[in-house]
The first five atom37 places (N, CA, C, CB, O) and aatype in JSON, in Angstrom:
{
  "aatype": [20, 20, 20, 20, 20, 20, 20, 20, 20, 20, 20, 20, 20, 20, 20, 20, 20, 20, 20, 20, 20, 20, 20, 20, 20, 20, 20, 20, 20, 20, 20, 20, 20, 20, 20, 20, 20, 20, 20, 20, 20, 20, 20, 20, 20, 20, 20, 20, 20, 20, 20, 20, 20, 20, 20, 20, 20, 20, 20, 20, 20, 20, 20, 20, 20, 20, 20, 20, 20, 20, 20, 20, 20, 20, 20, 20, 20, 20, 20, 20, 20, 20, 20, 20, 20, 20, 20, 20, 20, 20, 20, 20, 20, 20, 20, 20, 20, 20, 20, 20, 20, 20, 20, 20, 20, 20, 20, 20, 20, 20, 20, 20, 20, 20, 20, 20, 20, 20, 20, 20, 20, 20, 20],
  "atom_mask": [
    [1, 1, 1, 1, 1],
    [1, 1, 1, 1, 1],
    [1, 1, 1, 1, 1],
    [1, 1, 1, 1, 1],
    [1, 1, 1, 1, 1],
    [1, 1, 1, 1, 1],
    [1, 1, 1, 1, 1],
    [1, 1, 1, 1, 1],
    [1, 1, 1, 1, 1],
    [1, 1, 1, 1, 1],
    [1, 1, 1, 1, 1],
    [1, 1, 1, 1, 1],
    [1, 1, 1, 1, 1],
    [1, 1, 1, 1, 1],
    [1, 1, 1, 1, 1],
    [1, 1, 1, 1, 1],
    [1, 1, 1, 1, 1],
    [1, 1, 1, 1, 1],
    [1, 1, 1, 1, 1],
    [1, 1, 1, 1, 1],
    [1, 1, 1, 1, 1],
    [1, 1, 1, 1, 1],
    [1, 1, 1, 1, 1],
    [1, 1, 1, 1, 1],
    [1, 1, 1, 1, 1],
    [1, 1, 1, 1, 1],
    [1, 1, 1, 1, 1],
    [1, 1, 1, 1, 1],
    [1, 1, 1, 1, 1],
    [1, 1, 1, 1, 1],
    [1, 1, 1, 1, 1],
    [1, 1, 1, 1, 1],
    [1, 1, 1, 1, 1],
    [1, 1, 1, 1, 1],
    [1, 1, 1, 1, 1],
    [1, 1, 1, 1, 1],
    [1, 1, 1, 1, 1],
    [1, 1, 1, 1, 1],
    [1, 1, 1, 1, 1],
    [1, 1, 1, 1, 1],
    [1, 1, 1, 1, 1],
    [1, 1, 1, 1, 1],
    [1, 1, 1, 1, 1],
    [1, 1, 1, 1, 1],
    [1, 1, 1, 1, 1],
    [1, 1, 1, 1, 1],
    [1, 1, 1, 1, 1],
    [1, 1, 1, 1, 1],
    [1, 1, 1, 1, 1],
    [1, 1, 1, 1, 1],
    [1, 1, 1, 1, 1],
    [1, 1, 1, 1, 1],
    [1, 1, 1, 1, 1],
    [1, 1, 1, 1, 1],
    [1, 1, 1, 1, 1],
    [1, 1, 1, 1, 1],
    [1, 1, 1, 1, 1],
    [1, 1, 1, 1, 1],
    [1, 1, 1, 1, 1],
    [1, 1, 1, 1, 1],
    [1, 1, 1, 1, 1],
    [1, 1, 1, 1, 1],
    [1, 1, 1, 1, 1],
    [1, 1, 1, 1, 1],
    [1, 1, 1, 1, 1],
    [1, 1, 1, 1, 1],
    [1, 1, 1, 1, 1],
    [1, 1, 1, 1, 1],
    [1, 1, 1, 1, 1],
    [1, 1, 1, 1, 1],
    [1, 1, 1, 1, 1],
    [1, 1, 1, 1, 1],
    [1, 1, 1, 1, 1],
    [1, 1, 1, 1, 1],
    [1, 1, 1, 1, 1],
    [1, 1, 1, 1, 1],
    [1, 1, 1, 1, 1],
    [1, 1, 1, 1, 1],
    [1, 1, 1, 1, 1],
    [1, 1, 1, 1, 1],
    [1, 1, 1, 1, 1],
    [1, 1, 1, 1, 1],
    [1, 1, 1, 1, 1],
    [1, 1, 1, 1, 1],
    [1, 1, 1, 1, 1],
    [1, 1, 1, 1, 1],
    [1, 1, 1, 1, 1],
    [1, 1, 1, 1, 1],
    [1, 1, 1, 1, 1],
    [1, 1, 1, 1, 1],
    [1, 1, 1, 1, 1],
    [1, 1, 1, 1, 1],
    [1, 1, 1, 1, 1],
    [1, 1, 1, 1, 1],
    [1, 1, 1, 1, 1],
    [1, 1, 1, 1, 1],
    [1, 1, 1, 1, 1],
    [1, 1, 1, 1, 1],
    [1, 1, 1, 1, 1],
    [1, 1, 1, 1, 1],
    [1, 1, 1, 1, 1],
    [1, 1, 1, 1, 1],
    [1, 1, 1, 1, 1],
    [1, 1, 1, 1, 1],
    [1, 1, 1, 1, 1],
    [1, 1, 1, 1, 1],
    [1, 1, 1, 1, 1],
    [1, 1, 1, 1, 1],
    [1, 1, 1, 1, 1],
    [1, 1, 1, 1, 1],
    [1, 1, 1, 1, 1],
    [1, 1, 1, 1, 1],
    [1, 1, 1, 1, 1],
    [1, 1, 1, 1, 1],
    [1, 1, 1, 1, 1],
    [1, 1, 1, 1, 1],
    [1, 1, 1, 1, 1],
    [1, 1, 1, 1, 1],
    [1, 1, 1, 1, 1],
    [1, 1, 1, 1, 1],
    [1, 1, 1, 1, 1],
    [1, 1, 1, 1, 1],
    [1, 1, 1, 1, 1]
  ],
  "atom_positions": [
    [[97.18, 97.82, 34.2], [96.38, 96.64, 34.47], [95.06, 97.1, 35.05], [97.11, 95.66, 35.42], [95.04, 97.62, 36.16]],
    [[93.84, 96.9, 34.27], [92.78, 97.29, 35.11], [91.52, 95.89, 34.24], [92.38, 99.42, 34.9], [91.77, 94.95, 33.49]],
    [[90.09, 96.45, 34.9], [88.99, 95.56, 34.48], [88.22, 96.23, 33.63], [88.18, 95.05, 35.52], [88.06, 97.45, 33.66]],
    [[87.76, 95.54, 32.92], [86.71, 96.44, 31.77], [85.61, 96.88, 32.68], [85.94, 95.41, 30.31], [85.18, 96.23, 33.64]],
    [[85.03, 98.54, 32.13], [83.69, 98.93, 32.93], [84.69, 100.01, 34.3], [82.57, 97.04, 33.71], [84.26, 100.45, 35.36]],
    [[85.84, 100.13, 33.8], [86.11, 101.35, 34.75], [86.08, 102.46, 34.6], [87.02, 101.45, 35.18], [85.1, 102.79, 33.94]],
    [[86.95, 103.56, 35.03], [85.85, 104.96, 34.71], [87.74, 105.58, 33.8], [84.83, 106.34, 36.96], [87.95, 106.75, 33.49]],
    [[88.67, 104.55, 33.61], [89.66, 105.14, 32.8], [90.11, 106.46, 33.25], [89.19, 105.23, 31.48], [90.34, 107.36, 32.44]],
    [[90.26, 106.61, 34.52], [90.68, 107.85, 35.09], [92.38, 108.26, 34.93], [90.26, 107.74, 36.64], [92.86, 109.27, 34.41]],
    [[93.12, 106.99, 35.63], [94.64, 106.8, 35.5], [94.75, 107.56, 34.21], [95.24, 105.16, 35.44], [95.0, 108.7, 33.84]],
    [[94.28, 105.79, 33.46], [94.63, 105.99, 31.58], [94.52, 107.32, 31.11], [93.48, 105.16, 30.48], [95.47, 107.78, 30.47]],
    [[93.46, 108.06, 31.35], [93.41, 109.04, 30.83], [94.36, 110.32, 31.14], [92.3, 109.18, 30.96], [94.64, 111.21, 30.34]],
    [[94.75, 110.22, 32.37], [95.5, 110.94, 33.37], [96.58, 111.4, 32.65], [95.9, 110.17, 34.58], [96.85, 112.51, 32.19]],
    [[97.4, 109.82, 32.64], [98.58, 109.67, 32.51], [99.03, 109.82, 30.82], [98.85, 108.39, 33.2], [100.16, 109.85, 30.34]],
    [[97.67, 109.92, 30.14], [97.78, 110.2, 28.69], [98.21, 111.79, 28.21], [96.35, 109.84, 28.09], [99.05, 112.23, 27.43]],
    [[97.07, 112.51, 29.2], [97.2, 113.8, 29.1], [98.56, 114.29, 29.21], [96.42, 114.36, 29.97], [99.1, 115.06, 28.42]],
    [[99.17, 113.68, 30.45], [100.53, 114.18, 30.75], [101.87, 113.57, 30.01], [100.68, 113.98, 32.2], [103.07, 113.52, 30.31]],
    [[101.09, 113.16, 28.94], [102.33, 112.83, 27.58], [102.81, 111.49, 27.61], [103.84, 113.77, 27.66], [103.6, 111.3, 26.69]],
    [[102.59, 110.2, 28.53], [102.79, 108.86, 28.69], [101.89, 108.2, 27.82], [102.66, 108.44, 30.04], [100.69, 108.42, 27.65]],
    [[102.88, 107.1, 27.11], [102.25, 106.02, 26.08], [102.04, 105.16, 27.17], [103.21, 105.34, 24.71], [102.9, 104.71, 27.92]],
    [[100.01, 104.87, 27.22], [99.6, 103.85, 27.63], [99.63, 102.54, 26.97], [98.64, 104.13, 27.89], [100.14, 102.73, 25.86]],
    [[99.25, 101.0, 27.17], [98.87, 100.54, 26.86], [98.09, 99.72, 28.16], [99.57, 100.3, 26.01], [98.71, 99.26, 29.12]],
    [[96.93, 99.64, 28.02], [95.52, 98.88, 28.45], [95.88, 97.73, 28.71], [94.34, 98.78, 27.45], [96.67, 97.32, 27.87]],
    [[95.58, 96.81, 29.71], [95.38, 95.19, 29.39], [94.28, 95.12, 30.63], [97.05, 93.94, 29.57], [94.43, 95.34, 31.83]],
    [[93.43, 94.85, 30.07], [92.13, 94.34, 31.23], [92.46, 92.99, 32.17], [90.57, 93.85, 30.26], [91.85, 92.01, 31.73]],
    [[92.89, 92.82, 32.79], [93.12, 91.34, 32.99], [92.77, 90.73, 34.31], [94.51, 91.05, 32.78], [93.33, 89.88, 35.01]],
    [[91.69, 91.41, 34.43], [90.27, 90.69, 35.39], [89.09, 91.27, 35.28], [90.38, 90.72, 36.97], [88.83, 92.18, 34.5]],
    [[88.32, 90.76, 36.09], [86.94, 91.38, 35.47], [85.98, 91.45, 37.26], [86.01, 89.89, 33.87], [86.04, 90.58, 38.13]],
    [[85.28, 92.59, 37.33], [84.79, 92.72, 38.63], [83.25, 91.96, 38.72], [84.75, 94.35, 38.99], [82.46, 91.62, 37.84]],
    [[83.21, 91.87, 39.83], [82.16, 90.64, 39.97], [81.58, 90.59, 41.17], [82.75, 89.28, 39.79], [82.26, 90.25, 42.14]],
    [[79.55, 91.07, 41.39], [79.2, 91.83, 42.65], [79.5, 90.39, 43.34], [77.47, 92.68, 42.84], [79.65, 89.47, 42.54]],
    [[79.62, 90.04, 44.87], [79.33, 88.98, 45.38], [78.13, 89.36, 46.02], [80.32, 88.43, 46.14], [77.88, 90.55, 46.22]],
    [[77.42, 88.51, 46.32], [75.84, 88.77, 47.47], [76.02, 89.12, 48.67], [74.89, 87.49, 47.82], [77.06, 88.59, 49.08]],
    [[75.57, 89.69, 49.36], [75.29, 89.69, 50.5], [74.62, 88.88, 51.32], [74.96, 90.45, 50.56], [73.41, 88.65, 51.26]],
    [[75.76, 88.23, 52.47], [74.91, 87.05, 52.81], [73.83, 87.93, 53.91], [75.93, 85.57, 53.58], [74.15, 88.86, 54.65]],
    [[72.41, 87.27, 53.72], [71.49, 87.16, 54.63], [71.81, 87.34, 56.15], [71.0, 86.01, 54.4], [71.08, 88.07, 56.83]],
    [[72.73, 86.78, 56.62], [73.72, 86.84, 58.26], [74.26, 88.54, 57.83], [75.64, 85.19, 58.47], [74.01, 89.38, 58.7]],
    [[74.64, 88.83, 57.12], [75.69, 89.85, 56.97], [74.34, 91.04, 56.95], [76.91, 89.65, 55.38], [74.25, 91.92, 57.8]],
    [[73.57, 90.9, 56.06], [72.51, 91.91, 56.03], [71.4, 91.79, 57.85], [71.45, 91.4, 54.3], [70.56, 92.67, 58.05]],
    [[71.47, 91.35, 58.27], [70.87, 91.26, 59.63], [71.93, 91.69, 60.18], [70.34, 89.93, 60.21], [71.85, 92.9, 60.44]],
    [[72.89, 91.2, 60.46], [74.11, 91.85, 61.24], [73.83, 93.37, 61.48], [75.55, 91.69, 60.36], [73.53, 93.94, 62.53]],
    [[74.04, 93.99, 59.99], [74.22, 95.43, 59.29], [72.98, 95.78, 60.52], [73.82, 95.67, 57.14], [73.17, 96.22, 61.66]],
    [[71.62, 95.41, 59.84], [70.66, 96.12, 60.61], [70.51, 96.07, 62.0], [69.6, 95.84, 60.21], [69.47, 96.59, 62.42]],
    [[71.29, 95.57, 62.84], [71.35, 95.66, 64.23], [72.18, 96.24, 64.86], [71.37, 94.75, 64.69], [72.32, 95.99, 66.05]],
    [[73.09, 97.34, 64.11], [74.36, 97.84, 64.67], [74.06, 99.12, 64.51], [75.71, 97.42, 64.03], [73.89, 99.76, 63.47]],
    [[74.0, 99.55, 65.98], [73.33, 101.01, 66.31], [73.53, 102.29, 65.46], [73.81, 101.45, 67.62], [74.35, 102.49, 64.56]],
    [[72.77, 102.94, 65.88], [72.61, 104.5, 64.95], [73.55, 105.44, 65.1], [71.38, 105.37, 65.29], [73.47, 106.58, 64.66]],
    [[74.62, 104.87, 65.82], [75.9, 105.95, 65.61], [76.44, 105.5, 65.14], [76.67, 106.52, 66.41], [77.56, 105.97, 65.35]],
    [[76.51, 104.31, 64.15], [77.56, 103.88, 63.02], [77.51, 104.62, 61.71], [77.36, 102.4, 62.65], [76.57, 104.92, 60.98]],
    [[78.81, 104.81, 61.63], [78.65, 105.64, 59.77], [78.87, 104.3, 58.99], [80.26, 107.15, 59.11], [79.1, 103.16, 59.39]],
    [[78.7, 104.95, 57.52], [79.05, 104.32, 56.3], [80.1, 104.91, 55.95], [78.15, 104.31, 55.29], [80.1, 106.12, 56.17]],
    [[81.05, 104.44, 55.46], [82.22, 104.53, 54.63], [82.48, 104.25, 53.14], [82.97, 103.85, 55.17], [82.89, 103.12, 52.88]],
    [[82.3, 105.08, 52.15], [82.29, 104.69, 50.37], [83.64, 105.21, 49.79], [80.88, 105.59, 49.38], [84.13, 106.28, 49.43]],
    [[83.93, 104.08, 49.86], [85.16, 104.59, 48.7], [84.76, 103.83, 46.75], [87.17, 103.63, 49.52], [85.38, 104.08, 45.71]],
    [[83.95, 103.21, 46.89], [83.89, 102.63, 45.44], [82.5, 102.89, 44.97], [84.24, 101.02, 45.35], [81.61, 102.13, 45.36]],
    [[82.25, 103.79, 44.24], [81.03, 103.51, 43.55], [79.98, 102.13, 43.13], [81.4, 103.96, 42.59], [78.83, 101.77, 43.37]],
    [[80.89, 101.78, 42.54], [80.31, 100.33, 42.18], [80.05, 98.98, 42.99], [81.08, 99.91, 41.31], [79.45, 97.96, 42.66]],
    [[80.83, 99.38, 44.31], [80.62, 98.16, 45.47], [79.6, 99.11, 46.25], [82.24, 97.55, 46.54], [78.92, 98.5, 47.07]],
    [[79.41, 100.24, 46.17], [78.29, 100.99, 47.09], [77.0, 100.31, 46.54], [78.24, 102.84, 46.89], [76.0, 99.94, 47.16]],
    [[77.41, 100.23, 44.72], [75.56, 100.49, 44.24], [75.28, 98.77, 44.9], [75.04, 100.77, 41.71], [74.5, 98.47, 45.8]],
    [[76.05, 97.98, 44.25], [76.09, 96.26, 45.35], [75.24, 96.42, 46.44], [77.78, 95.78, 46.24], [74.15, 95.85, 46.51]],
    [[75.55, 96.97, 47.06], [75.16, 97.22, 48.74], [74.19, 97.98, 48.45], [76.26, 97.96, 49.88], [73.11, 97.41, 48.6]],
    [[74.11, 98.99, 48.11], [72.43, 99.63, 48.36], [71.71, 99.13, 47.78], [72.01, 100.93, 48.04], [70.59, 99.45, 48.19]],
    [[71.64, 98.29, 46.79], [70.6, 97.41, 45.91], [70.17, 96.37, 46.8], [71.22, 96.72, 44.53], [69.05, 95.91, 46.59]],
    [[71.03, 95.79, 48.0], [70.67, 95.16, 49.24], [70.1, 95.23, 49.9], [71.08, 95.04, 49.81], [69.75, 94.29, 50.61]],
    [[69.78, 96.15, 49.98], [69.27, 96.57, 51.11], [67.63, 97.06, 50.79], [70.26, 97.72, 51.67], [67.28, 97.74, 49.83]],
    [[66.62, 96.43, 52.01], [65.64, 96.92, 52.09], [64.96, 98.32, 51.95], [65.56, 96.56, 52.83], [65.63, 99.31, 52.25]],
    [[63.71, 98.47, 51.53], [63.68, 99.95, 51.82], [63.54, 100.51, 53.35], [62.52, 100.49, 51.05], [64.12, 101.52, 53.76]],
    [[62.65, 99.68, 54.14], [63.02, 100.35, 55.59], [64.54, 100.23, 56.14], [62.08, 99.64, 56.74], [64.62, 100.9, 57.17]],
    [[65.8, 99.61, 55.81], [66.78, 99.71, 56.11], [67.5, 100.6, 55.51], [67.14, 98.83, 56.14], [68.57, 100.82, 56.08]],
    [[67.21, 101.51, 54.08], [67.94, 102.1, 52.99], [67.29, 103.22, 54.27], [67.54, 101.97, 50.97], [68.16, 103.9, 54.81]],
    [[66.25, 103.37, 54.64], [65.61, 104.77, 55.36], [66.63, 104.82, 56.8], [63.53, 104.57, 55.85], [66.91, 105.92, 57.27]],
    [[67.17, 103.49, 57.48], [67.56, 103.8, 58.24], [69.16, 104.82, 58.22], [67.36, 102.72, 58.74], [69.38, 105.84, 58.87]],
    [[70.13, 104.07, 57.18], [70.92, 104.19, 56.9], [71.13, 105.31, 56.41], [71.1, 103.45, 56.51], [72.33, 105.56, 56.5]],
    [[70.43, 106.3, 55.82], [70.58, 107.66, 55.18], [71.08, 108.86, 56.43], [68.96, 108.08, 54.44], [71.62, 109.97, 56.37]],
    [[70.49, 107.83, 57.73], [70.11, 108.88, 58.68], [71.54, 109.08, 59.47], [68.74, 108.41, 59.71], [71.69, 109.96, 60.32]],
    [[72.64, 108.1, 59.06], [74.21, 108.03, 59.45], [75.15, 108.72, 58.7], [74.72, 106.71, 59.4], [75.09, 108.86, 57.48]],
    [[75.99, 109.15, 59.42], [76.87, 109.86, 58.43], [77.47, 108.75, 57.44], [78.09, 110.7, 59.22], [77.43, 107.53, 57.49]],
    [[78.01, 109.57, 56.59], [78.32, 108.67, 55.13], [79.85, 109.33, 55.08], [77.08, 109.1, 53.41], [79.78, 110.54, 54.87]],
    [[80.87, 108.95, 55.19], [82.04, 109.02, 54.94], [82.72, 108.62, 53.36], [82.47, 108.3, 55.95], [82.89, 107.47, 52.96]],
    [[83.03, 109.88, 52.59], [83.47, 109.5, 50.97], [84.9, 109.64, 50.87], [82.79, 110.53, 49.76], [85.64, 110.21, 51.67]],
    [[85.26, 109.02, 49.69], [86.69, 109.29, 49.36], [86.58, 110.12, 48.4], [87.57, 108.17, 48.99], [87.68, 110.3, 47.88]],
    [[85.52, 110.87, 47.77], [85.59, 111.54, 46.47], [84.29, 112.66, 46.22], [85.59, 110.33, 45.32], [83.15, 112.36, 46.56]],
    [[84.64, 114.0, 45.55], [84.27, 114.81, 45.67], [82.43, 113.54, 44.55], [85.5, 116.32, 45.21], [81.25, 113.65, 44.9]],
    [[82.81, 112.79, 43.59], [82.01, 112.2, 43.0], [80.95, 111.1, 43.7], [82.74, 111.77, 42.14], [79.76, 110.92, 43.43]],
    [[81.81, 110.43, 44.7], [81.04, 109.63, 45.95], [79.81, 110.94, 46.87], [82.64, 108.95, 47.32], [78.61, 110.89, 47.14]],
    [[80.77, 111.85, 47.06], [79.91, 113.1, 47.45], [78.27, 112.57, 46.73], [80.71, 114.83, 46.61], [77.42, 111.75, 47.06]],
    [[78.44, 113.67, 45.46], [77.49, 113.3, 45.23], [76.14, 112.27, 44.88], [77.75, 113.65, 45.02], [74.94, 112.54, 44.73]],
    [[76.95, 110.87, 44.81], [75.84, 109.87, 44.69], [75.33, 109.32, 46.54], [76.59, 108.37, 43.56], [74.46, 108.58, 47.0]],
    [[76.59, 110.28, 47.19], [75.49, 109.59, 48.7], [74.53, 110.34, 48.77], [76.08, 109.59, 50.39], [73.48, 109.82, 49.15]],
    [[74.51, 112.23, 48.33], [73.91, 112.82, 48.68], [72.51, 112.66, 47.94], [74.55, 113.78, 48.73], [71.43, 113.14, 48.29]],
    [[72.83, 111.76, 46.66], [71.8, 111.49, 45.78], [70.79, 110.43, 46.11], [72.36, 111.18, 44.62], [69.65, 110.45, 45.64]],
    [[71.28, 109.4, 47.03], [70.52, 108.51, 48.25], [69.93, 108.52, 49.18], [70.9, 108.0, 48.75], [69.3, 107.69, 49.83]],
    [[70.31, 110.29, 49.29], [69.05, 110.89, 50.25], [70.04, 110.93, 51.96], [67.22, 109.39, 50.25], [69.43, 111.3, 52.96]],
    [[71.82, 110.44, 52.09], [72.42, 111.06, 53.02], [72.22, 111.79, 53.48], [73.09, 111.29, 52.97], [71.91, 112.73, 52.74]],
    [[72.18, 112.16, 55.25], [71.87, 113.53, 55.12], [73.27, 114.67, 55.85], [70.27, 113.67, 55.97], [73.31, 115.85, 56.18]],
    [[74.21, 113.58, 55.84], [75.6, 113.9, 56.52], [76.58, 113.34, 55.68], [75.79, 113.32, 58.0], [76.63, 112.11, 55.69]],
    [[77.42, 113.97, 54.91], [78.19, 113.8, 54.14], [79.38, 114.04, 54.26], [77.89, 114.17, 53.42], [79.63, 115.01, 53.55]],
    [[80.65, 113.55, 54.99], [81.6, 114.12, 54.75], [82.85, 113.41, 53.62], [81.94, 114.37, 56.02], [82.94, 112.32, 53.06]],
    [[83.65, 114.6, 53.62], [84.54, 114.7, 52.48], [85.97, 114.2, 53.35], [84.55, 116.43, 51.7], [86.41, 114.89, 54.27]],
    [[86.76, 112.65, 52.83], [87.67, 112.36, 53.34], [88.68, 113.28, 52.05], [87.7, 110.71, 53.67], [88.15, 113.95, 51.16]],
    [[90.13, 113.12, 52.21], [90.96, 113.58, 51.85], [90.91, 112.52, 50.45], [92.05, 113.72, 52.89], [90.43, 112.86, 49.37]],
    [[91.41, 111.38, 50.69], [91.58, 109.94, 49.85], [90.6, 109.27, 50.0], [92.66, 109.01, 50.18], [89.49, 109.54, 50.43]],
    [[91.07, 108.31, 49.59], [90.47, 106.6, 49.77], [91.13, 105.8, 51.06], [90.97, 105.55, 48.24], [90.71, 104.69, 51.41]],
    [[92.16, 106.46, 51.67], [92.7, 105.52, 52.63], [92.0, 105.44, 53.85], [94.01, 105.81, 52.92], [91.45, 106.39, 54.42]],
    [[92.04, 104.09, 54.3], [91.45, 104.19, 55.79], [91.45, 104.89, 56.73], [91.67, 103.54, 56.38], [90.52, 105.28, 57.42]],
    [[93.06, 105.18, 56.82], [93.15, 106.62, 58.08], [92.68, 107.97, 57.38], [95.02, 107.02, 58.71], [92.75, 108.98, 58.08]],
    [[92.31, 108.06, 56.35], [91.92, 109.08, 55.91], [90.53, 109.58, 56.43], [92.02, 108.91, 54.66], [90.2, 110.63, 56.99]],
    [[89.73, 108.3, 55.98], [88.49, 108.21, 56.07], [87.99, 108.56, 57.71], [88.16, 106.82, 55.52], [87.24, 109.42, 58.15]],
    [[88.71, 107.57, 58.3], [89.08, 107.55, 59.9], [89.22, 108.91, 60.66], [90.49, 106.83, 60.11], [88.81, 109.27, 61.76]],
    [[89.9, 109.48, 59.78], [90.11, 111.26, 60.36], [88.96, 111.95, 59.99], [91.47, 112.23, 59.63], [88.47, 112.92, 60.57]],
    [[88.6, 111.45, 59.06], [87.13, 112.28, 59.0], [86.35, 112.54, 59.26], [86.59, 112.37, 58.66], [85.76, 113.6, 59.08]],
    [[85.86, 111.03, 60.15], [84.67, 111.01, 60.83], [85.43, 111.62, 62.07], [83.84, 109.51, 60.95], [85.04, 112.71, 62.49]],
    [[86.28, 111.09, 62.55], [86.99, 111.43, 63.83], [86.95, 112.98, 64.19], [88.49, 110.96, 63.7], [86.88, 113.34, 65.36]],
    [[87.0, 113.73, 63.31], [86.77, 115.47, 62.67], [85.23, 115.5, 63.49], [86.64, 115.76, 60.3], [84.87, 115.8, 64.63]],
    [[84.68, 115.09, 62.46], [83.21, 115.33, 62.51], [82.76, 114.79, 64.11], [82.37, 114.4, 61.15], [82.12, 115.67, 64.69]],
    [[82.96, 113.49, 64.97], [82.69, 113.47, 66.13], [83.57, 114.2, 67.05], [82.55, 112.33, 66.39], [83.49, 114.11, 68.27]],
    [[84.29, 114.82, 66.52], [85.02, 115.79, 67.54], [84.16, 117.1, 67.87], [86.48, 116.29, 66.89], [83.84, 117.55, 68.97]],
    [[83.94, 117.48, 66.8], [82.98, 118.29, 66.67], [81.47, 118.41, 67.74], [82.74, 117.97, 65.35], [80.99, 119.48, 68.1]],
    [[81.01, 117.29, 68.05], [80.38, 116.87, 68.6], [78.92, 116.64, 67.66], [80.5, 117.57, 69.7], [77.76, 116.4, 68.01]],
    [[79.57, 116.84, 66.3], [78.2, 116.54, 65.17], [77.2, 115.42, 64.77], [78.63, 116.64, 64.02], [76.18, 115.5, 64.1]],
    [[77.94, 114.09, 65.52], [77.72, 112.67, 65.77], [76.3, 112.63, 66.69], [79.13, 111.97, 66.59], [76.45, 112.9, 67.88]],
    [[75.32, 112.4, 66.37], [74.08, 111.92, 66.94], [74.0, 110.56, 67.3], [73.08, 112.14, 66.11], [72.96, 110.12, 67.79]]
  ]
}
C-alpha cells in the first residue's frame, strides 16, 4: 500500500529478494500550508533548537516556507537526519551541522542530537 510519487524503495527491495509484489496506491500525499501562527512561532524559538528530517518531501514543504532571512537562520542549527540521502539534501541547504540518526525513529533521532550535545558540540 503506498502513494503515487514515492521513491519505490520497499517495492523494489522486496522484488530483488525474490517476493511477488503487487502495488496499490491508495492515497495520495498532499503539502498542507503552513499556518502564518506556526511560521512566527518557528521564528521565535531560540538558536539552540535543531531540525529534525526524516521525509524529504515534507522537508521541501517547509523550506519552501520559509523566508530567506529565516532559511539563513535555520542553517545555522543542527539538522538531525534519518538517512544517509536526507544527509545530503540538508547539507545541500547550506546546514552546517549534520548529524546522522540510525533510523527514522524518534528515539533515534533523540539519541543523536543527545550524542552531539553531550559532546558539548551544541552552540
Amino acid at each position: 500500500l503506498t502513494a503515487p510519487g514515492g521513491r519505490g524503495l520497499i517495492e523494489s527491495t522486496l522484488k530483488a529478494r525474490g517476493a511477488r509484489v503487487q502495488r496499490a496506491n491508495v492515497y495520495r500525499r498532499e503539502p498542507r500550508a503552513l499556518p502564518s501562527a506556526r511560521l512566527h512561532a518557528f521564528a521565535q524559538l531560540p538558536a539552540t533548537t535543531a531540525v529534525l528530517m526524516t521525509s524529504s518531501e515534507a522537508f521541501d514543504f517547509f523550506w519552501a516556507a520559509l523566508t530567506p532571512a529565516l532559511r539563513k537562520q535555520v542553517v545555522d542549527r543542527p539538522c538531525v537526519v534519518a538517512s544517509d540521502r536526507l544527509a545530503t539534501q540538508a547539507r545541500s541547504l547550506g546546514f552546517r551541522t549534520v548529524l546522522r540518526a540510525v533510523d527514522a525513529r524518534p528515539a533515534s533521532l533523540l539519541a543523536a542530537l543527545a550524542s552531539h550535545v553531550g559532546l558539548r558540540r551544541f552552540r
